[in-house]
C-alpha positions as CSV (number, residue, x, y, z in Angstrom):
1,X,115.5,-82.4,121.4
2,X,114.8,-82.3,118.2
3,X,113.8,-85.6,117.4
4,X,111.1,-85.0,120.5
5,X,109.2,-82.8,118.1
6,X,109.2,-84.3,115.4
7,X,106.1,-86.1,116.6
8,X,104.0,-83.2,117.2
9,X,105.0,-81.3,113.8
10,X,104.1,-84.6,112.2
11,X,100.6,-84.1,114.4
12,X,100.1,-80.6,112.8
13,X,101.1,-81.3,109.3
14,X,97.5,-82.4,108.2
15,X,96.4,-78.9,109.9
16,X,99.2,-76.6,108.2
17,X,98.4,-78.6,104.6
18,X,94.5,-77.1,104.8
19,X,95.9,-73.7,105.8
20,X,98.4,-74.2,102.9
21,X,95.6,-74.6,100.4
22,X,93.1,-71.8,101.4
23,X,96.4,-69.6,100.9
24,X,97.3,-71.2,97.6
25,X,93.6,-71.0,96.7
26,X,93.9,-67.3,97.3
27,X,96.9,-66.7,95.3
28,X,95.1,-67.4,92.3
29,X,93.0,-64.2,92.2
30,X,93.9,-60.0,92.4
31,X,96.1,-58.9,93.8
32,X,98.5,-61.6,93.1
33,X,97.0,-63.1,89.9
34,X,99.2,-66.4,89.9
35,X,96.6,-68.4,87.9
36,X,98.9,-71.7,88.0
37,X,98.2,-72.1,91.7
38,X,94.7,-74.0,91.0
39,X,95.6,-76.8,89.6
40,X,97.5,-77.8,92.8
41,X,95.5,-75.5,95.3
42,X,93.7,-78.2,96.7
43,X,96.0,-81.1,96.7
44,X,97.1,-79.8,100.4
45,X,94.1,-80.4,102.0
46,X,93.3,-83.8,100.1
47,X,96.3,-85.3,101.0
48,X,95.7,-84.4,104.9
49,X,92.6,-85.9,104.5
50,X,93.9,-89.5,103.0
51,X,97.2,-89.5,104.3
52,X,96.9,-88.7,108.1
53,X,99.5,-89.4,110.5
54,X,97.9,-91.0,112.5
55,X,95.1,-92.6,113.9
56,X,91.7,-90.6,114.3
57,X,88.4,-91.9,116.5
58,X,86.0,-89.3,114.7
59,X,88.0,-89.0,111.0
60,X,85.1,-87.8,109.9
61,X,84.6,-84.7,112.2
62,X,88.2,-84.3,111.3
63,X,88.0,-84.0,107.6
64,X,85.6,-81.4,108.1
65,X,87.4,-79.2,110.7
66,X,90.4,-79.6,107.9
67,X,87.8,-78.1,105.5
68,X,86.6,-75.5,107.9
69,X,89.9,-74.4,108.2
70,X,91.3,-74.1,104.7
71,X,87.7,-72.5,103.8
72,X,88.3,-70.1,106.8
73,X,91.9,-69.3,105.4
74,X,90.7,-68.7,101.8
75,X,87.6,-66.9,102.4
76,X,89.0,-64.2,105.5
77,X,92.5,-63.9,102.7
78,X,90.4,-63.4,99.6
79,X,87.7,-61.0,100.9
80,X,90.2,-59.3,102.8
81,X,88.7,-56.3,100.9
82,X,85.4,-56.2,102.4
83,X,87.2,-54.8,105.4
84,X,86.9,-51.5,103.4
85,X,83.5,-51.6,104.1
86,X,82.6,-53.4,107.0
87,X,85.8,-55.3,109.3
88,X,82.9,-56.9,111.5
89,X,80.8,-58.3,108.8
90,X,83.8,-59.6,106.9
91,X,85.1,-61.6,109.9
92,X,81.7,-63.0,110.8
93,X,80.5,-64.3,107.0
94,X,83.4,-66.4,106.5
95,X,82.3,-68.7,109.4
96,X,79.8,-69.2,107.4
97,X,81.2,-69.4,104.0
98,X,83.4,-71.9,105.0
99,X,81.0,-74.3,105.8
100,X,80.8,-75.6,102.1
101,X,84.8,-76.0,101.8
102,X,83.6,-78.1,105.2
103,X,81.4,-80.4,103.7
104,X,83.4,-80.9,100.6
105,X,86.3,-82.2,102.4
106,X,83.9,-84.7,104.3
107,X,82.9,-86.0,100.8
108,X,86.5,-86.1,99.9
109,X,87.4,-88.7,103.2
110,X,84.0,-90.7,102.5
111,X,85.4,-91.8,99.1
112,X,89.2,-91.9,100.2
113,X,90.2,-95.5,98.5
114,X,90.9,-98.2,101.4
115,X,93.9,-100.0,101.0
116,X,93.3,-103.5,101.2
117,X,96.3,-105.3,103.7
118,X,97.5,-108.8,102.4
119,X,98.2,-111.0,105.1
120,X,101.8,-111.9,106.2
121,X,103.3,-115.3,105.4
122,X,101.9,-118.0,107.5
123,X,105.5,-119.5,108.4
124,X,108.8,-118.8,108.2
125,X,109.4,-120.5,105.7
126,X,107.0,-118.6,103.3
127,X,108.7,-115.4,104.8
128,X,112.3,-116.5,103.7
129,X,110.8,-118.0,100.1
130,X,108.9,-114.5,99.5
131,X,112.6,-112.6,100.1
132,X,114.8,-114.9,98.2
133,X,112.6,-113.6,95.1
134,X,113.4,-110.2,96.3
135,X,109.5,-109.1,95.0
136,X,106.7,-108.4,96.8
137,X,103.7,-109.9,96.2
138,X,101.5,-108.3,93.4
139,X,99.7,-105.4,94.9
140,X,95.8,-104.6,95.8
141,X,96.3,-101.3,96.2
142,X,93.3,-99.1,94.7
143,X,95.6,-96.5,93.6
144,X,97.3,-98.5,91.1
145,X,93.9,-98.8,89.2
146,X,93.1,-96.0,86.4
147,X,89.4,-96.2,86.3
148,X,89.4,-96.3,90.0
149,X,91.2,-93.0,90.4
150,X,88.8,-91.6,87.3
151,X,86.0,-92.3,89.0
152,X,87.2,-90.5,92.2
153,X,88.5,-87.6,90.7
154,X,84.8,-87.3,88.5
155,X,83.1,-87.4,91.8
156,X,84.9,-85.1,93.9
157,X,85.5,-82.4,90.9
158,X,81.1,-82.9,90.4
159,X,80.8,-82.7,94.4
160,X,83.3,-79.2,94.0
161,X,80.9,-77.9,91.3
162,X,77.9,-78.6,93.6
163,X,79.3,-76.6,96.7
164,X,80.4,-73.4,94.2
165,X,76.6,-73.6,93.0
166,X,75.4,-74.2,96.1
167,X,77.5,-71.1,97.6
168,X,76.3,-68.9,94.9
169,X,72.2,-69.7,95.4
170,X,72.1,-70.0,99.2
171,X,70.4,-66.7,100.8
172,X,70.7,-65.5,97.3
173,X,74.4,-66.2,97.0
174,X,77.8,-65.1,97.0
175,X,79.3,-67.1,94.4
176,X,82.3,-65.2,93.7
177,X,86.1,-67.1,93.5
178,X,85.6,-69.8,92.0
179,X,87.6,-72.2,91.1
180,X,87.3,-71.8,87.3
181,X,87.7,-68.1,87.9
182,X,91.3,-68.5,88.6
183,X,92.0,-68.9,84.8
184,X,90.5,-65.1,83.7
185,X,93.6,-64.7,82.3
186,X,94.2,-68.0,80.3
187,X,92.2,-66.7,77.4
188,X,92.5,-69.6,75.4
189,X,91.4,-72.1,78.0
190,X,88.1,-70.2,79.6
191,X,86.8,-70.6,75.8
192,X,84.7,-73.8,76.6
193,X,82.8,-71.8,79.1
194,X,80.6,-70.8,76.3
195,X,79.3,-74.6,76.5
196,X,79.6,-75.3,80.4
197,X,79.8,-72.2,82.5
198,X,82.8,-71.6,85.2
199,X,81.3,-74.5,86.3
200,X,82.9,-76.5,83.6
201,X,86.4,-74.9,84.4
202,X,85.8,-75.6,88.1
203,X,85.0,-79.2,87.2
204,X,87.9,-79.7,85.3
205,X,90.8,-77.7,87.8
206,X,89.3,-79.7,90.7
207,X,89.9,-82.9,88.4
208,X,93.0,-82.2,87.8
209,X,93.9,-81.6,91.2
210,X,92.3,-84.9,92.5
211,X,94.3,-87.0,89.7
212,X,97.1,-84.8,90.9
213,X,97.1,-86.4,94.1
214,X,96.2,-90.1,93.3
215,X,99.5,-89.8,90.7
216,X,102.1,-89.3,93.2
217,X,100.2,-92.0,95.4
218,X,100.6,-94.2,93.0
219,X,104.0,-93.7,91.7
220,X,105.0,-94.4,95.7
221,X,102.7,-97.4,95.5
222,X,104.6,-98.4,92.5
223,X,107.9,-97.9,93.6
224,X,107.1,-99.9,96.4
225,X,105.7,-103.0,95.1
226,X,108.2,-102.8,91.6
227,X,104.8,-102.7,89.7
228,X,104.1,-100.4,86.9
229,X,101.0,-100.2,84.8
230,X,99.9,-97.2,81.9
231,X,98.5,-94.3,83.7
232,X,95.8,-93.4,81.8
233,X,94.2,-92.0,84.4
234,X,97.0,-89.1,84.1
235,X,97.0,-88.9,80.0
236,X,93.6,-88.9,79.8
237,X,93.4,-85.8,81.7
238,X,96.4,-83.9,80.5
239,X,94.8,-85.0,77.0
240,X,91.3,-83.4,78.3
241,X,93.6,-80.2,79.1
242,X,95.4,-79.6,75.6
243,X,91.9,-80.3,74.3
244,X,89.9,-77.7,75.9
245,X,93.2,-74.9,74.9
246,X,92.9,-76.0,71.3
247,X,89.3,-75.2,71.3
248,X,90.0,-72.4,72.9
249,X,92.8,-70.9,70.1
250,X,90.2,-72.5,67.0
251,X,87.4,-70.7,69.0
252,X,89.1,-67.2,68.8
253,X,90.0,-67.3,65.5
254,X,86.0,-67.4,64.8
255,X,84.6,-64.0,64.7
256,X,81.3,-63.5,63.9
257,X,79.6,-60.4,62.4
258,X,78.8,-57.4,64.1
259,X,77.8,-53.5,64.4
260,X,80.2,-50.8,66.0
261,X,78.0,-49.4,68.9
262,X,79.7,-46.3,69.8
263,X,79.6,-46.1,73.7
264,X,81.4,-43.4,76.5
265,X,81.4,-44.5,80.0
266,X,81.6,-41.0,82.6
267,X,83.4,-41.9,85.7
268,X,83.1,-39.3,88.0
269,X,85.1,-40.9,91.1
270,X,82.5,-39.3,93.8
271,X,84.0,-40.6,97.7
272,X,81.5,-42.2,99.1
273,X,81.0,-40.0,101.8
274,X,80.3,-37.1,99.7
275,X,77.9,-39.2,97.1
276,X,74.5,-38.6,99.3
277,X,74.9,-35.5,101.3
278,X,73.2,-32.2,100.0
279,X,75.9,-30.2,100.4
280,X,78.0,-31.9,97.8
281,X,75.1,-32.2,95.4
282,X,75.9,-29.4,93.1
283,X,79.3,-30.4,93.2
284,X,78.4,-34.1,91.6
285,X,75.8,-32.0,88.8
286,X,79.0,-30.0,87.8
287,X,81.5,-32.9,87.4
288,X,78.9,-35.0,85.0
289,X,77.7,-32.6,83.3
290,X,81.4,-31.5,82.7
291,X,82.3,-34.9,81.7
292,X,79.9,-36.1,79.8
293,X,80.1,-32.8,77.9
294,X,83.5,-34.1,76.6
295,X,82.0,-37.3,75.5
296,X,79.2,-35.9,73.8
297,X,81.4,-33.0,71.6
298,X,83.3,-36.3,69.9
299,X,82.5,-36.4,65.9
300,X,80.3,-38.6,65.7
301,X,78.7,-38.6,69.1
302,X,78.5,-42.1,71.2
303,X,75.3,-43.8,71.1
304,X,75.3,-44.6,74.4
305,X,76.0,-42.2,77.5
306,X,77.0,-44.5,80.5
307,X,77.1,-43.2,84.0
308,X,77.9,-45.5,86.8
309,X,75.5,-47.1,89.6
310,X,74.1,-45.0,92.1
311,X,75.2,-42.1,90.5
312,X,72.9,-39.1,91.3
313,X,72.5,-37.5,94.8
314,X,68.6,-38.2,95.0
315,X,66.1,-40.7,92.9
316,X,66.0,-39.6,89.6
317,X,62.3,-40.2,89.0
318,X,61.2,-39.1,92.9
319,X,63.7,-36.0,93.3
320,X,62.8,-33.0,91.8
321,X,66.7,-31.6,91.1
322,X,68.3,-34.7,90.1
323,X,65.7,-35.3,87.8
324,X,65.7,-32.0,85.8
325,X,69.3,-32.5,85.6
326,X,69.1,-35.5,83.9
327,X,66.5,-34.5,81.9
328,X,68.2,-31.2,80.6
329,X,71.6,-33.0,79.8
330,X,69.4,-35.7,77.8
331,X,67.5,-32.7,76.1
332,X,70.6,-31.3,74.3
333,X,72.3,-34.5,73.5
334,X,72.2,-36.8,70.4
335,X,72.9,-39.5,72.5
336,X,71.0,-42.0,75.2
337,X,72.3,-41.9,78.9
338,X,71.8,-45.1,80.7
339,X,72.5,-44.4,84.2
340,X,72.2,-46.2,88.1
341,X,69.8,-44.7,90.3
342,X,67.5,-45.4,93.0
343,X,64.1,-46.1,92.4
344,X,61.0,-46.0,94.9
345,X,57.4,-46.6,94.7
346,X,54.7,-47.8,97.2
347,X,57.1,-47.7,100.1
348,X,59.6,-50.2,98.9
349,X,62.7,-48.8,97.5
350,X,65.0,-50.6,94.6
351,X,68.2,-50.7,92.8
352,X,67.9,-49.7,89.5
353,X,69.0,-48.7,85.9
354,X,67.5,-46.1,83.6
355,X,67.9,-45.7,80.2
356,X,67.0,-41.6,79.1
357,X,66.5,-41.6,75.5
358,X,64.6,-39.5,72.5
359,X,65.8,-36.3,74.4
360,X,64.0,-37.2,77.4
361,X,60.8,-38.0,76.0
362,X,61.4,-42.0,77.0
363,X,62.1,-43.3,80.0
364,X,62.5,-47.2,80.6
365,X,63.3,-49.1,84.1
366,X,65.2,-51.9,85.1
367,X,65.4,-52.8,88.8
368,X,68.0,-55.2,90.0
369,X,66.8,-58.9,90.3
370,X,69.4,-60.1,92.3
371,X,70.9,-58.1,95.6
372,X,74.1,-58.5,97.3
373,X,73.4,-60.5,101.1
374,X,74.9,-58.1,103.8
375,X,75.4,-55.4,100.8
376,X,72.1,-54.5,99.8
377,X,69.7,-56.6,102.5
378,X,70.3,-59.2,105.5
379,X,69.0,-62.4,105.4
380,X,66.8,-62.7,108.1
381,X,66.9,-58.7,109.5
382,X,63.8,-59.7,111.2
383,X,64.2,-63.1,112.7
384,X,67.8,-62.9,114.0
385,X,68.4,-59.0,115.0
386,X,72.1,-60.0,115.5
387,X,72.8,-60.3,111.7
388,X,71.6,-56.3,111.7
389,X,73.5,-55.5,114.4
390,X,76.7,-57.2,112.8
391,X,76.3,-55.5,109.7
392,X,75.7,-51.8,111.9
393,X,75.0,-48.8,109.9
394,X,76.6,-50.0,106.3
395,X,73.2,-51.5,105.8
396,X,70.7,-49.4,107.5
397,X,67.3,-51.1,105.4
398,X,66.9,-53.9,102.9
399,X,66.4,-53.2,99.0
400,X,63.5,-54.9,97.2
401,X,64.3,-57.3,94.3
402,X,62.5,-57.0,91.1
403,X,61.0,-59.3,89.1
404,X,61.5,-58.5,85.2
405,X,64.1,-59.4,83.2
406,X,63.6,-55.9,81.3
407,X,65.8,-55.2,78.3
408,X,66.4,-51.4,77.0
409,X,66.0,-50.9,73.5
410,X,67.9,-47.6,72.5
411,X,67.4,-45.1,69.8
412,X,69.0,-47.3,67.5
413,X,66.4,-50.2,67.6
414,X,69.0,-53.0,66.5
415,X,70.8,-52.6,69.9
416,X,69.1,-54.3,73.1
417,X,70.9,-54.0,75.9
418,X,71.2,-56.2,79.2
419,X,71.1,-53.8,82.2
420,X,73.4,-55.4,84.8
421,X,74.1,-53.9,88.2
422,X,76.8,-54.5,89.8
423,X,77.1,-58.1,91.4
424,X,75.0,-59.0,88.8
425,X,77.7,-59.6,86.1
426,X,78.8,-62.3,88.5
427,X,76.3,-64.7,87.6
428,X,76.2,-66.2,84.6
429,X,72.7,-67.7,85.0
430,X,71.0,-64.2,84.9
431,X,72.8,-63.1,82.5
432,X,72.2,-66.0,79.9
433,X,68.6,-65.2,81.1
434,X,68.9,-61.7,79.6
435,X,70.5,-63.4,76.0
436,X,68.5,-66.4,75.1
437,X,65.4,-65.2,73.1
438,X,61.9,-66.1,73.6
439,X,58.5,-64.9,72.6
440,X,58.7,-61.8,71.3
441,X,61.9,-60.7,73.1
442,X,65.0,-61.1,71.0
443,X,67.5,-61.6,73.7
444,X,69.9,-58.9,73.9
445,X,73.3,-58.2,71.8
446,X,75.0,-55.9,73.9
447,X,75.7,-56.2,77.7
448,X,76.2,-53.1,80.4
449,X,77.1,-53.2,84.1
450,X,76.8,-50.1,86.1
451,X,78.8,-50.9,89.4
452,X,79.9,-48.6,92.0
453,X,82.9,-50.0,93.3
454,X,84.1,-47.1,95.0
455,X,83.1,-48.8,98.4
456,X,86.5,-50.9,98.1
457,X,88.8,-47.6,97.8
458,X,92.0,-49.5,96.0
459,X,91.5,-52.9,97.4
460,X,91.3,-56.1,95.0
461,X,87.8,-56.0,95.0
462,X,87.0,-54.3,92.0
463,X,89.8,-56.4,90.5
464,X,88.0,-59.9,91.5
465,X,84.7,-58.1,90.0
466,X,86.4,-58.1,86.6
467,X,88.1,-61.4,86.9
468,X,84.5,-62.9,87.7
469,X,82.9,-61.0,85.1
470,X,84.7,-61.6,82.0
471,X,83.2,-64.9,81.9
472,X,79.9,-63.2,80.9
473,X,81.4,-62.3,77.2
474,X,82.6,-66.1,76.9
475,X,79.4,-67.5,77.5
476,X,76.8,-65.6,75.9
């Protein structure tokens, strides 16, 4: 009996390997943290695609339901906590996030390496020579080849890179997870994203994981045929590996001059339920004015007040209360507030940042360039209704984006600072764009992220947000 299902197990292997890596893939980040899981998170799911069981008409449509499905795995596991916000919406995007894991893993079976079939003996005679040597004939496998299994693992660790980039630009993006962002806690070995990006990490884990795979292919190949050549195909990337951690220690070591900004960050914890209706609106006033009282007593004071995103009950600049009670706190401190807020004007309505300096007497603006899709607008509201409807009341009107990389220059004129908001601190793009001077703007030296990550209660979402941010101080 059970010898009769052996078959069919063996049929569902290929389909239990992709669910295998979308889970493995998934251990890498909050709330389990198990950072070694990357470098074999995907060898599951290439070795279902390259070492099926058996035959398949369409391997191609294959490969990419393989993909689907380990996409699908990671992406409903991972952003589990978007259930804290909206369980519809979470279901729904991962049928489309997974669609990149999809075409990946079609790329991965286009380039699988073909073994090449050497004929049998053409007599009997042959057949009894070739096993009185008791040695195969020398083999044509491609596995066996180091610069063959180079090349492959360069092109499917580029063609990884392209998806993550392509999953992060798409209807704005949602770029978060990846691959190089497992490693937010090797310290030592994120250090080279100062040159490359996560990108670079990516590249490299997704390398490794390839060469993983074409190693234990080839020491069966090996064993097989009684063949054995250098595997520089493996030393050259453990080689890579050690090299990127010692830049990393030497890197650290380095530290370059700077300024002590003292900063206070106010977190008032506000449910979210409570956050916009008048009734609690006093209730908010009283608990930042209380805390930020306590920050502001300290000898010297902080430079820099910090209140989260969102944080006042109406728009600062268009509410009459909130704005006088900004206004007064910043009249009888020494030091400036930056704080989240939203902004309108002419009808469209904005996420923004404000820094409060000089007492009040200054004002400057920052509106987030880049919104969250299904957080802060739906792609295509208008053309496809159903998106809305999905999404229900959670995301009741789209925000505008700006359109100004605006820097806030406080009190202390040495100190430009790179308003972030939220999912901003995600991308490393916009934030370089922030850093790198150009004419007449300096670039800034200090970085601030407002979030409100109170939507995910206790989940591991604001855990992921840190573990994709940190990259922002490594690379700028």
């Amino acid at each position: 009996m059970e010898l009769e299902r052996l078959p069919r197990v063996l049929r569902l292997w290929p389909w239990l390997a992709a669910i295998c890596s979308g889970l493995l893939y998934t251990g890498c980040f909050a709330p389990f943290n198990f950072t070694w899981l990357c470098w074999i998170a995907l060898t599951p799911l290439i070795a279902a695609i390259w070492f099926p069981n058996e035959k398949v008409r369409h391997r191609w449509l294959r490969n990419l339901l393989l993909g689907y499905v380990a996409g699908l795995t990671f992406f409903w596991t991972a952003f589990f906590w978007l259930t804290t916000v909206t369980v519809l919406g979470w279901f729904v995007l991962q049928f489309y996030m997974a669609i990149y894991f999809a075409l990946w893993a079609w790329f991965c079976g286009l380039l699988q390496p073909r073994e090449k079939r050497r004929e049998s003996s053409s007599t009997k005679w042959d057949q009894m020579l070739a096993q009185a040597r008791s040695a195969a004939p020398p083999s044509r496998s491609p596995w066996i080849k180091s610069t063959n299994n180079l090349l492959l693992a360069f092109l499917l660790a580029a063609a990884w890179v392209t998806q993550e980039w392509l999953r992060g630009w798409v209807f704005s993006g949602f770029g978060w997870n990846g691959l190089g962002v497992a490693l937010h806690d090797t310290w030592p070995l994120i250090q080279i994203a100062e040159f490359t990006g996560v990108a670079g990490l990516s590249f490299m884990v997704a390398f490794a994981n390839v060469i993983g795979v074409t190693t234990v292919r080839r020491l069966i190949v090996e064993a097989s045929t009684r063949t054995v050549r250098p595997h520089f195909d493996l030393t050259l990337t453990l080689a890579a590996i050690v090299g990127a951690l010692t830049f990393g220690i030497r890197a650290t070591q380095v530290s370059p001059s700077t300024k002590p900004v003292r900063v206070a960050a106010v977190q008032s914890n506000v449910p979210q339920n409570q956050k916009f209706d008048p009734q609690f609106t006093r209730r908010i006033f009283d608990q930042f004015r209380r805390l930020s009282e306590i920050a502001l007593r300290s000898n010297p004071p902080p430079d820099l007040l910090i209140w989260p995103e969102s944080s006042m009950p109406g728009p600062v600049l268009a509410d009459r209360e909130s704005y006088q009670f900004v206004m007064d706190l910043a009249a009888s401190a020494e030091s400036d507030i930056l704080l989240g807020t939203i902004d309108e004007e002419n009808g469209d309505v904005y996420n923004a940042a404000l820094l409060v300096s000089d007492g009040g007497e200054q004002v400057q603006v920052y509106r987030k360039l880049h919104l969250v899709p299904f957080g802060e607008y739906v792609p295509g509201r208008h053309r496809v209704p159903l998106l809305a409807r999905i999404v229900g009341d959670q995301v009741p009107g789209d925000f505008k984006a700006g359109n100004a990389y605006t820097l806030f220059e406080l009190t202390d004129n040495n100190v430009k600072v790179a308003p972030l908001i939220c999912f901003e601190d995600t991308i490393g793009d916009l934030t370089r764009r922030f850093v790198l001077p150009n004419d007449g703007n300096p670039g800034a030296n200090l970085l601030v992220d407002i979030t409100n990550d109170g939507w995910f209660l206790h989940s591991a979402g604001s855990h992921q947000h840190l573990a994709n941010a940190i990259f922002r101080c490594v690379e700028t």
